[in-house]
C-alpha positions in Angstrom: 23.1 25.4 -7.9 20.8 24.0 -5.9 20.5 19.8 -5.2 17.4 18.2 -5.5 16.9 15.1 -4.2 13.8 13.0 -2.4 13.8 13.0 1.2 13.1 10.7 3.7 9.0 11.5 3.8 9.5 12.0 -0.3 10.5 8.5 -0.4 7.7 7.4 1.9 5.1 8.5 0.0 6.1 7.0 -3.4 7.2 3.5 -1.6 3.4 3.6 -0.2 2.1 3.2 -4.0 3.6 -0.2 -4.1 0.4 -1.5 -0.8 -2.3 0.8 -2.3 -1.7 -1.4 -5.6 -2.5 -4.2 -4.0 -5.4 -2.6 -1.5 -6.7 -1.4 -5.0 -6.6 -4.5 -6.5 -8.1 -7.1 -3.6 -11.1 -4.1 -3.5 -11.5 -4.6 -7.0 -11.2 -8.6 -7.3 -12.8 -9.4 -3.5 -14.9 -6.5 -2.3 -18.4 -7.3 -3.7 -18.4 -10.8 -2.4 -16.7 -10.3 0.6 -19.6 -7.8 1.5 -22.0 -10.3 -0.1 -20.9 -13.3 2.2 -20.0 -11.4 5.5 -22.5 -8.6 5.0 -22.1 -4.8 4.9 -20.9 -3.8 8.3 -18.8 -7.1 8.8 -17.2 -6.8 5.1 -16.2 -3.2 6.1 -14.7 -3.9 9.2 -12.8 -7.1 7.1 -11.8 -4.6 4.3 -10.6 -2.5 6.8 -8.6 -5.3 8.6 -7.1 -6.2 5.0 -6.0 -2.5 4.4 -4.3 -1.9 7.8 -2.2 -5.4 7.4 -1.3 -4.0 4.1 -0.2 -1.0 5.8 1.5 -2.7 8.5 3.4 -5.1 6.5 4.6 -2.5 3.9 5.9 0.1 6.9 7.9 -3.3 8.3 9.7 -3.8 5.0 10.4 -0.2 4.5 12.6 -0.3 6.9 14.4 -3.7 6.0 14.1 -3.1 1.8 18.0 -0.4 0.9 16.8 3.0 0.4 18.2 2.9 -3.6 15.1 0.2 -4.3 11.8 2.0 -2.5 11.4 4.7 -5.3 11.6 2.1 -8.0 9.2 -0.7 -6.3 6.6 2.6 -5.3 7.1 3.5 -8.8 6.6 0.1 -10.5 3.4 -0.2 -8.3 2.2 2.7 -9.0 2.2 2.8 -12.8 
């Protein structure tokens, strides 16, 4: 019998539903007047900014959060 289990990458990619919640969200509650105050090219460029702190900050707890909570949290987020 063969065991089945989520690997390292496996456990990547769920834990990364937990920041695309919250990029998903801040597009939906921020992203017309953040382009309507800093303007089209400028509110990209912030947006941008926003997503890759998001990104940033989520791959620094990933390695500080135990490996049994990352598929829970990425699954919580992403429901």
């Amino acid at each position: 019998m063969k065991k089945k289990y989520v690997g390292s990458g496996g456990r990547l990619k769920i834990y990364f539903g937990a920041p695309m919640f919250f990029t998903a969200l801040g597009a939906v509650l921020f992203g017309e007047k953040l382009l309507w105050k800093a303007g089209n090219a400028t509110g990209a460029y912030l947006g941008l900014g926003c997503f890759l702190a998001i990104v940033g900050v989520s791959l620094y707890l990933f390695d500080r959060i135990p490996k049994t909570l990352i598929v829970p949290i990425g699954i919580m987020a992403g429901c």
